[in-house]
C-alpha positions in Angstrom: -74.0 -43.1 -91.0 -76.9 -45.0 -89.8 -79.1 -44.3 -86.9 -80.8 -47.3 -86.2 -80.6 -50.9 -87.2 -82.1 -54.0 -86.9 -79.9 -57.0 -86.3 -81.8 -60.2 -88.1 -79.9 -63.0 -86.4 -79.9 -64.3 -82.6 -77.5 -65.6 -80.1 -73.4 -64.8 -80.0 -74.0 -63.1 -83.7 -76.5 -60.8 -82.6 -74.9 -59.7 -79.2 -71.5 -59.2 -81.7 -73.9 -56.7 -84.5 -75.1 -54.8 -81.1 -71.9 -54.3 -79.8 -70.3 -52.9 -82.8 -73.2 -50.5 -83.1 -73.1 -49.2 -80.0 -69.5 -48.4 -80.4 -70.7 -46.7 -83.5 -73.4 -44.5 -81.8 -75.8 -46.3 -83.5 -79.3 -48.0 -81.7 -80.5 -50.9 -82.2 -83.7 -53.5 -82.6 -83.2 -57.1 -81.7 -86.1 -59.5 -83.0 -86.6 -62.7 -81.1 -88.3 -65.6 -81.4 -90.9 -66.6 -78.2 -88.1 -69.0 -77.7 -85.5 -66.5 -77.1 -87.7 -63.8 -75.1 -85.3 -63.7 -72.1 -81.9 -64.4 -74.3 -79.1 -61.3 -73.9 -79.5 -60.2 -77.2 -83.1 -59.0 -76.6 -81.9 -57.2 -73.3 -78.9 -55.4 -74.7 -80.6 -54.1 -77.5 -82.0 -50.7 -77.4 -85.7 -52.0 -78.5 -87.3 -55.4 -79.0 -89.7 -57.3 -81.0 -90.9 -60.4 -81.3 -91.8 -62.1 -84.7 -93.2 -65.5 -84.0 -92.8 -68.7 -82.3 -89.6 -71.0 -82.1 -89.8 -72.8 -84.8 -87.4 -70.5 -87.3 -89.5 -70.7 -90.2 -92.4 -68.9 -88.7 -89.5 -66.3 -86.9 -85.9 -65.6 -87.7 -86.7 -67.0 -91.2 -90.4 -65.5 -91.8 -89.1 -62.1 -94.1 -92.7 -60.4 -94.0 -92.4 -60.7 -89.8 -88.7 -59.1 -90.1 -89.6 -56.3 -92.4 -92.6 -55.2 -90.8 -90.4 -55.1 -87.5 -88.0 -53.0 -88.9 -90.7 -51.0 -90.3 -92.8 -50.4 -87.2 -89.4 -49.6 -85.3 -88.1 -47.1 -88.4 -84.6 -48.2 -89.1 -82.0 -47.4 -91.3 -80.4 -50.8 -92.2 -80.7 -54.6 -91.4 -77.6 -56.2 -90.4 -78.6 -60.4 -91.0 -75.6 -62.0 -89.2 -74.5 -65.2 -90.3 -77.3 -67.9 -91.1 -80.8 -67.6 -91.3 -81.5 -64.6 -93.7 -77.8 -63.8 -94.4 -77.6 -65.1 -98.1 -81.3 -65.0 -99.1 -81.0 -62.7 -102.0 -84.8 -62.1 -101.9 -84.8 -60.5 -98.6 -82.0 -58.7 -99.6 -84.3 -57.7 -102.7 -87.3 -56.6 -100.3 -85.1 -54.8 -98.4 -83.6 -52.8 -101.2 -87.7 -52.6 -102.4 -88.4 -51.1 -99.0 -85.8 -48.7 -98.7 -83.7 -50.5 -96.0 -80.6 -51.1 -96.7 -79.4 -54.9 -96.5 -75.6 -55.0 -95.2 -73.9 -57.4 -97.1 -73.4 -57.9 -100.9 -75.8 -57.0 -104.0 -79.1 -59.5 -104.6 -77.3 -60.4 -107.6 -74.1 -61.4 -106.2 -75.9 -63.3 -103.4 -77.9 -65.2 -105.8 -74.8 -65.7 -107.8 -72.8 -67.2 -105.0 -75.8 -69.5 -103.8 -75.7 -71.2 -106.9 -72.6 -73.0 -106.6 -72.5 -74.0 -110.3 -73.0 -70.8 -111.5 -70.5 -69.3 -108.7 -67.7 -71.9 -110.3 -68.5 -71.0 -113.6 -67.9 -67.0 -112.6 -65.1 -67.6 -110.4 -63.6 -69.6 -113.4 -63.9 -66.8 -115.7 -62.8 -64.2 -113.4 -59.2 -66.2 -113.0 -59.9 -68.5 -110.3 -58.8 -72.3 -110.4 -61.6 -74.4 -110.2 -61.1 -78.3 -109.9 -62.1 -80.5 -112.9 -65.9 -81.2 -113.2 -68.9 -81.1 -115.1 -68.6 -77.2 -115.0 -72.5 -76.8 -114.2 -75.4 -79.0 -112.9 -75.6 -82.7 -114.5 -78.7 -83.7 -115.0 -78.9 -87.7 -114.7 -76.1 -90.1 -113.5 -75.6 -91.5 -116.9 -74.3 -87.5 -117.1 -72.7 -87.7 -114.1 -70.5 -91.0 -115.4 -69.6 -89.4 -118.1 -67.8 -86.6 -116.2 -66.5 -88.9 -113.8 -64.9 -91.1 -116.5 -63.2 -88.0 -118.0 -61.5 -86.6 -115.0 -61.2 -89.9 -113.5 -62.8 -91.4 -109.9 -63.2 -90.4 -106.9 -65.5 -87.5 -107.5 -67.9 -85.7 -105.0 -71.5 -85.0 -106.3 -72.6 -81.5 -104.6 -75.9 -80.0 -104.5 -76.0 -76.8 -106.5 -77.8 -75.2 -104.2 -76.1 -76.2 -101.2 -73.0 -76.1 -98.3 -71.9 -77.3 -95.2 -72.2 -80.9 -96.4 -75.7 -81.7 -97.2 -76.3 -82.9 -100.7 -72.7 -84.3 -101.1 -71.7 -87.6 -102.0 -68.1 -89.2 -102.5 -67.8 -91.5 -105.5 -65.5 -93.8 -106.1 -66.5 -96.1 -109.0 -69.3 -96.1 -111.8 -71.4 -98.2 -109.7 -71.2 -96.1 -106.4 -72.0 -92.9 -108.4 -75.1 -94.7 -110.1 -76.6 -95.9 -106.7 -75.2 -92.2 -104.9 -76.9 -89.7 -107.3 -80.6 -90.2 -106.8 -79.7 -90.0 -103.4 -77.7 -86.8 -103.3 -80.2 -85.2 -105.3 -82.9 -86.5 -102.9 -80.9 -84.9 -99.7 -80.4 -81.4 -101.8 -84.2 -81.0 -103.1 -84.9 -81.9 -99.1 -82.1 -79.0 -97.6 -82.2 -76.4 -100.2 -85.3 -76.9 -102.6 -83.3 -77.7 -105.3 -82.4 -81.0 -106.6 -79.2 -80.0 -108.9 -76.6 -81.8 -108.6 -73.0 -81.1 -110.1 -69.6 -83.2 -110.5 -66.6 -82.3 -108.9 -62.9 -83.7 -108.7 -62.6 -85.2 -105.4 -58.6 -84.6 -103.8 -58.1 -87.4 -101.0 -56.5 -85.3 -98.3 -56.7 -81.1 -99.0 -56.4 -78.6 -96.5 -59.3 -76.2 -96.4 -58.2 -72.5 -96.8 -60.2 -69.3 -96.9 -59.5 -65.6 -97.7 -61.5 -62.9 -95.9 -62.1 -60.0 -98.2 -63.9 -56.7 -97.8 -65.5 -54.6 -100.6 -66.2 -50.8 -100.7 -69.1 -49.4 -103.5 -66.6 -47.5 -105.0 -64.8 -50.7 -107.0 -62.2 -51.8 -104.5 -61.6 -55.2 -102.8 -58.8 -56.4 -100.4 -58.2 -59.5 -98.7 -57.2 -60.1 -95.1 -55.0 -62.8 -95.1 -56.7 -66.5 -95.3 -57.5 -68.8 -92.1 -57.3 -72.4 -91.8 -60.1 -74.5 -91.4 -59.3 -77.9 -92.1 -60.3 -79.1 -88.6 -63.8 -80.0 -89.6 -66.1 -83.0 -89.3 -68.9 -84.1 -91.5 -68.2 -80.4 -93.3 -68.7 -78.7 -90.7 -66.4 -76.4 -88.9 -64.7 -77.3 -85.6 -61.8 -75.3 -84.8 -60.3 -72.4 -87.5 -56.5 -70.1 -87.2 -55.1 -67.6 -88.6 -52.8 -67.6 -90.3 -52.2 -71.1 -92.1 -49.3 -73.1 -91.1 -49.3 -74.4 -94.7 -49.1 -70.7 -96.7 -46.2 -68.8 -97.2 -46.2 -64.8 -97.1 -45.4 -65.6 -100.8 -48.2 -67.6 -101.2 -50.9 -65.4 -99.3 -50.3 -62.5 -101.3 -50.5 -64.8 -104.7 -53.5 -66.0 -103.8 -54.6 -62.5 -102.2 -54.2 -60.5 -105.3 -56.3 -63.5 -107.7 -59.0 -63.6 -105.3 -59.3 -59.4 -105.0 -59.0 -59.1 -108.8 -61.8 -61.7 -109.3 -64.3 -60.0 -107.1 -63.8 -56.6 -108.4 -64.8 -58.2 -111.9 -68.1 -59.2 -110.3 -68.6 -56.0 -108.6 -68.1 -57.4 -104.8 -69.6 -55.4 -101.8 -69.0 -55.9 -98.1 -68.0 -58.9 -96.2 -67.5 -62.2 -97.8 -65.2 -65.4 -97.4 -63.9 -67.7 -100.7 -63.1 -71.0 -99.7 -60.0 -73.3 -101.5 -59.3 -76.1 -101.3 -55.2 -76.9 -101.2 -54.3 -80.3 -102.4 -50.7 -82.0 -101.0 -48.8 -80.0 -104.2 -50.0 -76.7 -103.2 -52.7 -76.7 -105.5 -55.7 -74.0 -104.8 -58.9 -74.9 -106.2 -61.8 -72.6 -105.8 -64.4 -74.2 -104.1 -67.4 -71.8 -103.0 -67.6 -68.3 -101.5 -70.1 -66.9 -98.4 -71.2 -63.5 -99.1 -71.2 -62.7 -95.4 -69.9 -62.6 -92.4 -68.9 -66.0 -90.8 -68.5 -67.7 -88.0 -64.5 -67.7 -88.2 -64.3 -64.1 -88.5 -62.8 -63.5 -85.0 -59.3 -65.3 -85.6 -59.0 -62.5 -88.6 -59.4 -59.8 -86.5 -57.4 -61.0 -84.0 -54.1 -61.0 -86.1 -55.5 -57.9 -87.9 -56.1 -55.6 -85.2 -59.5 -54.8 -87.7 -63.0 -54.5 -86.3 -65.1 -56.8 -89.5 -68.2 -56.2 -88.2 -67.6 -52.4 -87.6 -66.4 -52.5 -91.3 -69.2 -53.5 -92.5 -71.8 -51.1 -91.3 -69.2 -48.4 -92.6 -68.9 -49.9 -95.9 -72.7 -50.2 -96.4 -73.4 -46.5 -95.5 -71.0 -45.6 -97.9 -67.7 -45.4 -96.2 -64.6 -46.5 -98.6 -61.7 -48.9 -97.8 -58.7 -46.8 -96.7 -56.1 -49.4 -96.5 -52.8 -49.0 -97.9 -51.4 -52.4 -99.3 -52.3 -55.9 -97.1 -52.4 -55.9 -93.6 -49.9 -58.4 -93.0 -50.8 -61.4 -90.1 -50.0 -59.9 -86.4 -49.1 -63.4 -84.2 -51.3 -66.8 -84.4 -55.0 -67.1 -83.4 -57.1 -69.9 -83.0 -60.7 -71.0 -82.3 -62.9 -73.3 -81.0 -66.0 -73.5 -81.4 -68.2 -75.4 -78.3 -71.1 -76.8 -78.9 -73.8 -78.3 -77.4 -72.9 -82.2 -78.1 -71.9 -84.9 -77.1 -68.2 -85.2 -77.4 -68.0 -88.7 -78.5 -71.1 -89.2 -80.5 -71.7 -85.3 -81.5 -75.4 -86.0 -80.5 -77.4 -82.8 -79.7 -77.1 -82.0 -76.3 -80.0 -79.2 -75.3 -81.2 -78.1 -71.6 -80.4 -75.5 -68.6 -77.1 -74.8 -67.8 -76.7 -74.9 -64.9 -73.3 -73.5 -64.2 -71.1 -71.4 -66.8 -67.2 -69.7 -66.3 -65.8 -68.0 -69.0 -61.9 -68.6 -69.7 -59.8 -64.7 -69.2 -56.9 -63.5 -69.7 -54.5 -61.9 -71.6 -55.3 -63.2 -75.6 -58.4 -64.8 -75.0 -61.6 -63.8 -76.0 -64.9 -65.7 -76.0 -68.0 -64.8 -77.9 -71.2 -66.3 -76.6 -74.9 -65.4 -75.7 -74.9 -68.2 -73.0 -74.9 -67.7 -68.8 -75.5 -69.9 -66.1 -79.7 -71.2 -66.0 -79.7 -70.3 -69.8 -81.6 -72.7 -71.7 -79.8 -73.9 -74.9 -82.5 -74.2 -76.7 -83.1 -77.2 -79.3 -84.7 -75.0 -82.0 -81.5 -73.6 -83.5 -77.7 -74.4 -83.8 -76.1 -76.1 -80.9 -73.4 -73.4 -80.5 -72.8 -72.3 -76.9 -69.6 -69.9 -77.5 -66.4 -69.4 -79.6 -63.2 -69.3 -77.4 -60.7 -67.3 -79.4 -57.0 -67.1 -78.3 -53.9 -64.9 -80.0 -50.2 -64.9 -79.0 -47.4 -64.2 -80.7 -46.7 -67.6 -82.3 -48.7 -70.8 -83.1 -47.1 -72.8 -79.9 -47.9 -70.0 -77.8 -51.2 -69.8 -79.4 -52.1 -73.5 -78.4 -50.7 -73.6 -75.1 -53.4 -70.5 -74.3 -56.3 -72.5 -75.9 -55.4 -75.2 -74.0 -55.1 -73.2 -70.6 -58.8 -71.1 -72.1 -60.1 -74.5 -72.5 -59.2 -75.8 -69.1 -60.9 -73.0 -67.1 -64.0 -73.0 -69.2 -66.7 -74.6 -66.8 -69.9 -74.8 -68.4 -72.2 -78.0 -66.2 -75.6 -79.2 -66.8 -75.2 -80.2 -70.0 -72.6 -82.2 -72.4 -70.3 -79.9 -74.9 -67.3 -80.4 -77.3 -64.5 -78.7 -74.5 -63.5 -82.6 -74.0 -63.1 -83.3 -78.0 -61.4 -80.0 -78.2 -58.9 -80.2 -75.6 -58.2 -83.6 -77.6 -57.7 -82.3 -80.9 -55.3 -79.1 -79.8 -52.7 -81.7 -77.8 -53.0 -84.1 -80.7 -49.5 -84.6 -82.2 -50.6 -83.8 -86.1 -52.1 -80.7 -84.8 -49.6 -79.1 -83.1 -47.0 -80.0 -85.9 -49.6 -78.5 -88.5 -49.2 -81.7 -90.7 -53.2 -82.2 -91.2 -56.0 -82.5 -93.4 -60.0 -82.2 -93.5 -59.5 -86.1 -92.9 -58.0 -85.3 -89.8 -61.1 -85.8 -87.7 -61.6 -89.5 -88.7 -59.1 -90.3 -85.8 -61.7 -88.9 -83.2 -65.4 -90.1 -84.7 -67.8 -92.9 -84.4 
């Protein structure tokens, strides 16, 4: 087992990597940017060091400042988090290069995965349903038309490179797809670095479904049950649960057993999600994967009764998966993920907080690095916390968020509780009759 690691990440992430370890017996070095001097993370850590300014290319994103904190501070292994450093397969290199291990997948896989043509192409191979497409990166719109008139219009263009929306374009005619290209590839080369571009089917109103999964090193992959996350504006994630509404016990175990047998056939190690897309037939479609953990995670646990991020450490100091057959879904859990916006016009919404009251309870749980006269800072991500509920059924489950919600005061500046508290009483939500469209209702 490890003795000391360094946790590569900041805010609710970070507190969540401590936490675990010190359940594990295991210390701990937070690195901070100047921004984040005073933030909890830094103070419930065991030791501290700073790696550069607020600006997260010369900090959390600087990998010769990381290393040589985790070098002067001797530890054992670097856990990344989510963002940031978490699928950088060259740190992941330098770590291995350095004797530190990197908890998450192989360099290989990572770099597989970030290159979402490639990943398709695997994932294809490996028994996966992909949707129709170019089946790699196009490399003008006259290309790009051609694929399109094959598998007919609309189509997305996607940066190769990419994710959470950046670099994507829906097309729905030869014209739109001439005057969208350019321009996707434009908005990918800006994000990512990359200006590849590849063609995709586009379906007009899937669900978006995930499956957690968990390797050991020893050859063995198992899923834990899939979580909804169709709730999602500008493809980005607003509210996820566990289990779908739209999956049968059938279905989950279908999809399961594909998705386990196609990562042992590319060697999968520690956390990772893949993400479907599920058309209005019941259609999956492979659509990308995260080697690491996410965001989301909570909701799995929650109806799992299993500690991820504990897993994880264990799995990467060489601990093997002990479960028997699929830990089937315990209740219904949701969460919400508050930010600091605007709940109308999703603008950023940085400064003090000036008062803050966590939602209790029995089945709630919130994750957050936030207090009253924190700073939110307008550096990084706008998340403030993720309120997670569980009861024993989906009703239940909403009634509690909407309770949590209620009782969760946070003043001083504005935050998506009021969009929240609109989307759980909406009537399409609580009948679980929805789509990744489903946030059109509620946006400028």
């Amino acid at each position: 087992m490890f003795k000391k690691i360094l946790v590569a990440n900041r805010g609710e992430i970070a507190l969540r990597v401590i936490y675990a370890c010190k359940e594990l017996g295991i210390k701990t070095v937070a690195v901070f940017s100047e921004a984040d001097r005073n933030s909890l993370h830094v103070r419930f850590a065991d030791e501290g060091v700073c790696i550069g300014p607020a600006k997260s290319s010369e900090s959390y994103l600087n990998v010769p400042s990381v290393i040589s904190a985790a070098e002067i501070t001797n530890v054992d292994a670097i856990h990344p988090g989510y963002g940031f450093l978490a699928e950088n397969a060259y740190f992941a290199e330098v770590c291995e290069a350095c004797h530190i291990k990197f908890i998450g997948p192989s360099p290989n896989v990572i770099r597989l995965m970030g290159d979402k043509a490639r990943a398709l192409a695997a994932m294809s191979k490996a028994g996966l349903p992909i949707l129709p497409g170019s089946g790699g990166v196009v490399e003008s719109d006259e290309q790009a038309r051609s694929v399109a008139d094959t598998i007919g219009y609309p189509v997305i263009l996607k940066a190769s490179a990419g994710g959470g929306g950046r670099g994507m374009r829906i097309t729905r005619n030869p014209e739109d797809l001439k005057e969208s290209f350019p321009a996707a590839q434009y908005e990918a080369k800006l994000a990512f670095g990359s200006s590849d571009i590849y063609v995709e089917k586009y379906l007009e109103n899937p669900r978006h479904i995930e499956f957690q999964v968990m390797g050991d090193n020893y050859g063995k992959v198992i899923h834990f049950g899939e979580r909804e996350c169709s709730i999602q504006r500008r493809h980005q994630k607003l509210l996820e649960e566990s289990p779908s509404v739209a999956l049968s016990a059938e279905d989950r175990s279908k999809i399961g057993l594909q998705v386990e047998t196609a990562l042992c056939n590319i060697g999968y190690s520690n956390a990772g999600t893949v993400e479907f897309l599920m058309d209005e037939k019941m259609n999956f479609y492979f659509m990308e994967m995260n080697p690491r953990i996410q965001v989301e995670h909570p909701v799995t646990e929650m109806v799992t009764g299993t500690d991820l991020v504990k897993l994880q450490i264990l799995l990467a100091s060489g601990g093997k998966l002990h479960f028997e057959g699929h830990l089937k879904p315990r209740g219904h859990s949701i969460e919400c993920r508050i930010n600091a916006e605007d709940p109308k016009t999703l603008v950023p919404s940085p400064g003090k907080i000036t008062s803050f009251n966590v939602p209790g309870g029995n089945g709630v749980r919130v994750e957050t690095a936030a207090h009253s006269e924190c700073t939110i800072s307008p550096y990084y991500d706008s998340l403030i916390a993720k309120v997670v509920v569980h009861a024993d059924s989906r009703s239940e489950a909403i009634k509690k968020m909407e309770r949590a919600l209620e009782t969760f005061i946070i003043e001083g500046i504005k935050t998506t509780i009021p969009l929240h508290q609109k989307i759980i009483r909406d009537p399409d939500f609580v009948a679980g009759t929805f789509s990744t469209r489903f946030m059109e209702r509620f946006l400028p």
